[in-house]
C-alpha positions as CSV (number, residue, x, y, z in Angstrom):
1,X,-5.5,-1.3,-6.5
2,X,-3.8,2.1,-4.6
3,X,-6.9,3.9,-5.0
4,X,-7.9,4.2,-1.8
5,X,-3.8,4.8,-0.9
6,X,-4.5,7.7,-3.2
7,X,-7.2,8.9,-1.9
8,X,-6.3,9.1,1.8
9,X,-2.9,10.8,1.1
10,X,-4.3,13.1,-1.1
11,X,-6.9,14.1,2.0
12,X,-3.7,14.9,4.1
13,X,-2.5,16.8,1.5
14,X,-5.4,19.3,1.7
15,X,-4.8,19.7,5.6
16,X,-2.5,23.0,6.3
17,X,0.9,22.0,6.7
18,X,1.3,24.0,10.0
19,X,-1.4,21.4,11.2
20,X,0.6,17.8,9.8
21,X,4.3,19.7,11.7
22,X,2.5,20.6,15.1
23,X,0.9,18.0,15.7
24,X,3.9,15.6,14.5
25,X,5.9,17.8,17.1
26,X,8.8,18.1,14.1
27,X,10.4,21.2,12.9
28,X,9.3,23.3,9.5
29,X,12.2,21.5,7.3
30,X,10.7,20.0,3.9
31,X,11.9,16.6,5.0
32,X,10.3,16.9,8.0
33,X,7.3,17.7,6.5
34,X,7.7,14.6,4.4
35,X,8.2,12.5,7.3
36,X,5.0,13.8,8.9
37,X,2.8,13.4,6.0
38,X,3.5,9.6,6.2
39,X,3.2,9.2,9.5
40,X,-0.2,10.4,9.8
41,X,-0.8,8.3,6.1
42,X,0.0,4.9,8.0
43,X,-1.3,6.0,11.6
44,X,-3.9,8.7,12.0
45,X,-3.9,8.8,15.6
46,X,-1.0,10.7,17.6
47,X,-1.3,8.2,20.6
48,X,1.0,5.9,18.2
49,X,3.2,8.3,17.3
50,X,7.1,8.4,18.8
51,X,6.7,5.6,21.0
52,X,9.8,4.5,23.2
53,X,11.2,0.7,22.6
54,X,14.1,0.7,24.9
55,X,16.9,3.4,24.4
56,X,15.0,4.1,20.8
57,X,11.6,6.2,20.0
58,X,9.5,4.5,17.2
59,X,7.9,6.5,14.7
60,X,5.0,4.2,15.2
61,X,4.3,1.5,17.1
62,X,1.4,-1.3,17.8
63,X,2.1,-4.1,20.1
64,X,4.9,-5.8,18.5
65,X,4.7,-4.0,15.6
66,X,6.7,-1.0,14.6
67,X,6.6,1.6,12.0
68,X,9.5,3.6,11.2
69,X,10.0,6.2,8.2
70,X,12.7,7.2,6.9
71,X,13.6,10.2,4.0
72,X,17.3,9.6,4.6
73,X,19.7,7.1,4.8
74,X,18.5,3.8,5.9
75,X,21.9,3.2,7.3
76,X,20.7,4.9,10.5
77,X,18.3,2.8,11.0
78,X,20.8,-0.3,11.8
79,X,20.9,0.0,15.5
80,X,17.7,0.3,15.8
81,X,16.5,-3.0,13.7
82,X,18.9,-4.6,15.4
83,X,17.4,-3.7,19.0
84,X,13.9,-4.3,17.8
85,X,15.1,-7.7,15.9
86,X,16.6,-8.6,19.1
87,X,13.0,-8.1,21.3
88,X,11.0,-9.6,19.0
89,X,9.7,-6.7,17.3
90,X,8.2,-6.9,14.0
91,X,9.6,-3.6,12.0
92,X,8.1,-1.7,8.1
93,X,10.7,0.4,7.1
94,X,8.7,3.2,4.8
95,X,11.1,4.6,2.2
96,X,9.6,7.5,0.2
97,X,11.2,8.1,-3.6
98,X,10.7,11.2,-5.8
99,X,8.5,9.6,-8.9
100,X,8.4,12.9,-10.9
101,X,10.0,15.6,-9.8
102,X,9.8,19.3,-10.4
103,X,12.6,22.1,-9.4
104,X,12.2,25.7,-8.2
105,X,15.8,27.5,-7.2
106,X,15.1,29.4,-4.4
107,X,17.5,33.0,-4.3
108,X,18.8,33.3,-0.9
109,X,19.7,37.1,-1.4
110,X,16.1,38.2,-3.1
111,X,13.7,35.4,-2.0
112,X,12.4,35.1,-5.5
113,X,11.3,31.8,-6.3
114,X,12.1,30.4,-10.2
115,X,9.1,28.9,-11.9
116,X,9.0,24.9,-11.3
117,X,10.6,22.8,-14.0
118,X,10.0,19.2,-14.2
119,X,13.6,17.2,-14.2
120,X,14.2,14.6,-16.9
121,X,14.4,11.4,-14.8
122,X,11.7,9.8,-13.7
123,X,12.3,7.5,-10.0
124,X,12.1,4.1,-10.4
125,X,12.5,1.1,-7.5
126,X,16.4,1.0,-8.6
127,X,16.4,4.3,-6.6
128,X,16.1,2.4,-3.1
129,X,18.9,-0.2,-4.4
130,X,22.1,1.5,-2.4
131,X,19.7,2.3,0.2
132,X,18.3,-1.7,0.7
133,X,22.2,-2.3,0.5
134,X,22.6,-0.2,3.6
135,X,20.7,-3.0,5.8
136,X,20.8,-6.0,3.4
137,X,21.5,-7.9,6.7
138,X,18.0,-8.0,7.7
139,X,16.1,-8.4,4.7
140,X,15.8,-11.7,5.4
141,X,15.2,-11.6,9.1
142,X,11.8,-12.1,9.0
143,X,10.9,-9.8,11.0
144,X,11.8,-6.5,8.7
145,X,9.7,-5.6,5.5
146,X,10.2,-2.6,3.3
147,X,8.1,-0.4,1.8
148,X,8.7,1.8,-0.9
149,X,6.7,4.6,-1.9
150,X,7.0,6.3,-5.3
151,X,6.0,10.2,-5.0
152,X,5.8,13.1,-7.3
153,X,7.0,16.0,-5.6
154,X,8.4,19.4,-6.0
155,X,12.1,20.3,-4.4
156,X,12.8,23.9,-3.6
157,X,16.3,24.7,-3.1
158,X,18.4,27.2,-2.4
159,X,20.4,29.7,-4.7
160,X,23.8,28.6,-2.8
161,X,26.1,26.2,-4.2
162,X,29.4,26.6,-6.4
163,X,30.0,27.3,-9.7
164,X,28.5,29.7,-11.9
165,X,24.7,29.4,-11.1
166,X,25.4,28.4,-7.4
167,X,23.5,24.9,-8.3
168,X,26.2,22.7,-7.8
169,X,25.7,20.4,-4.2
170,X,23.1,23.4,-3.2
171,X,21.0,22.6,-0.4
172,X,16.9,22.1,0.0
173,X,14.9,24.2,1.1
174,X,12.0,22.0,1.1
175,X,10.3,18.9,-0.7
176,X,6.8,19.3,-0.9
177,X,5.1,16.0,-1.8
178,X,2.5,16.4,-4.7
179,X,0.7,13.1,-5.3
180,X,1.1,9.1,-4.5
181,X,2.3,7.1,-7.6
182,X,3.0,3.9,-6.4
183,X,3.4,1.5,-3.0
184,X,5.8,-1.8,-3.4
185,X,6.3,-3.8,-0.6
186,X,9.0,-5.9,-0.2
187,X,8.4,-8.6,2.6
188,X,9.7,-11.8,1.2
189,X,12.5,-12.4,-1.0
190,X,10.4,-13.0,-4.2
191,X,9.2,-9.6,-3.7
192,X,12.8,-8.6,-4.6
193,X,12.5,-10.2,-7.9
194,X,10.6,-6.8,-8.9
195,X,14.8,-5.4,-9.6
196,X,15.2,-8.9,-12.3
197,X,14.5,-7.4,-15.9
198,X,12.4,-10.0,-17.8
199,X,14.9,-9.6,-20.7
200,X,17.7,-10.4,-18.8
201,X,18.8,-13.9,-19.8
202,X,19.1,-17.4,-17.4
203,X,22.9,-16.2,-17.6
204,X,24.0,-13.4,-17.5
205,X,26.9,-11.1,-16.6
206,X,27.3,-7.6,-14.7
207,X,27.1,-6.0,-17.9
208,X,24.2,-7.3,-19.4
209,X,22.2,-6.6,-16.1
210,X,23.6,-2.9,-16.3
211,X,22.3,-2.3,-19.6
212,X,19.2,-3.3,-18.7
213,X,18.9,-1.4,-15.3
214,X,21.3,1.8,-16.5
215,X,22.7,0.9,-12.9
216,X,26.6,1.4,-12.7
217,X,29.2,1.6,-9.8
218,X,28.4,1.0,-6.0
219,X,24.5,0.9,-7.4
220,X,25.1,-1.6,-9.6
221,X,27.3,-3.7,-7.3
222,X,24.2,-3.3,-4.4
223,X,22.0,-4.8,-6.9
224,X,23.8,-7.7,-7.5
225,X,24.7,-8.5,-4.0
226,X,20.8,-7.8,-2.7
227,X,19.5,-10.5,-5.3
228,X,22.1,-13.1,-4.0
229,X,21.7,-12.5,-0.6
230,X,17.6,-13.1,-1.3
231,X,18.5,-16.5,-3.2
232,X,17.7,-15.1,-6.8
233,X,20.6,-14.9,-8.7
234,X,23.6,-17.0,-8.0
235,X,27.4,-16.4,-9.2
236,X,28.5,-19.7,-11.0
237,X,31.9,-19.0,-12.5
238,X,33.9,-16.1,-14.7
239,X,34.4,-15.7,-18.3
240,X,38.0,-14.3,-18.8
241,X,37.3,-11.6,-16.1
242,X,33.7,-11.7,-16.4
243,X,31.5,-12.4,-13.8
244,X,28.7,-15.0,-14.7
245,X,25.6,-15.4,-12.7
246,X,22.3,-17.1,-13.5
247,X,18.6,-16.9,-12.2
248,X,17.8,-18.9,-8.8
């Protein structure tokens, strides 16, 4: 089904980076870069690009219909849905994960560059679930779809945090995307039912759905409150100090 997905961002892949930045008009940070790639991936010509809606610039925009990407915090986008909610704009919110991952620790003092190492974790959709959180409120708008897009990529960062090995809360140098995994697209509120385990029982408490997810703390909390607010799950009582929910 993503072949052709595939295919075309592989294709931008193979044009120089200096060529995605200038064009994009965006600095040289790895982010940046990121946010570039997809821009081009959903709108290959430039005339779309940074369009002004008011007091706001849209990544892209056609007609009513706006396209904004974000490799951050969807929280800043909230002022802006709200603006384009408000004059009828119809918004796709593109949300790139890390799928696999590899690491290369960049020395700030030497410039040497570490071989790549693939991390142990693999993303998943439950990534995006404190993000979705973040603007929950217009999920159900109707006029605000997500999109998620799993990538394998490889994060350089650099030598300069605390603690022995100067890794810990070190900054990136750059994320270089590698290959497209997967596209989800969450438009209506079934789509959410993608973050429902199939072994997780009719009822069923916070526990149960944590063991299931491996979510914990304000992840696990966003999950829960996501699938109520899109009319999946409901809470129908306690058991001791419990929380019971069942399927909608």
């Amino acid at each position: 089904m993503l072949e052709p997905e595939k295919q075309r961002f592989s294709e931008l892949l193979l044009r120089p980076r200096e060529d995605i930045l200038i064009s994009a008009g965006v600095g040289t940070l790895g982010e940046k870069y990121l946010h570039a790639l997809f821009k081009y991936y959903y709108e290959p010509d430039p005339d779309f690009h940074e369009v002004g809606i008011g007091r706001f610039t849209a990544d892209i925009c056609h007609g009513i219909d706006i396209i904004e990407i974000q490799t951050r915090t969807l929280k800043r986008l909230c002022e802006k849905l709200d603006y384009y909610i408000s004059a009828g704009y119809y918004t796709t919110v593109v949300y790139p994960l890390p799928h696999k991952k590899w690491i290369s620790w960049l020395d700030p003092d030497t410039g040497e560059l570490t071989p790549r190492r693939r991390s142990p974790k693999t993303g998943t959709p439950y990534d995006s679930i404190y993000e979705l959180y973040n603007i929950k409120d217009y999920l159900r708008s109707g006029q605000v779809q997500v999109v998620l897009e799993l990538v394998d990529v490889w994060d350089i960062k650099n030598q300069n945090g605390y603690g022995k090995a100067h890794k810990h809360r070190a900054t990136r140098n750059d994320r270089i995307p590698l290959e497209l995994f997967d596209e989800i697209i969450l438009s209506e509120p079934e789509d959410y039912r993608i973050f429902l385990p199939e072994a997780l029982p009719d009822t069923f408490t916070r526990k149960d759905y944590s063991k299931l997810t491996r979510l914990d703390g304000r992840a696990l909390s966003s999950a829960i409150k996501i699938l109520e607010e899109m009319g999946l799950i409901k809470f129908i009582g306690m058991d001791g100090r419990k929380y019971i929910y069942s399927k909608g």
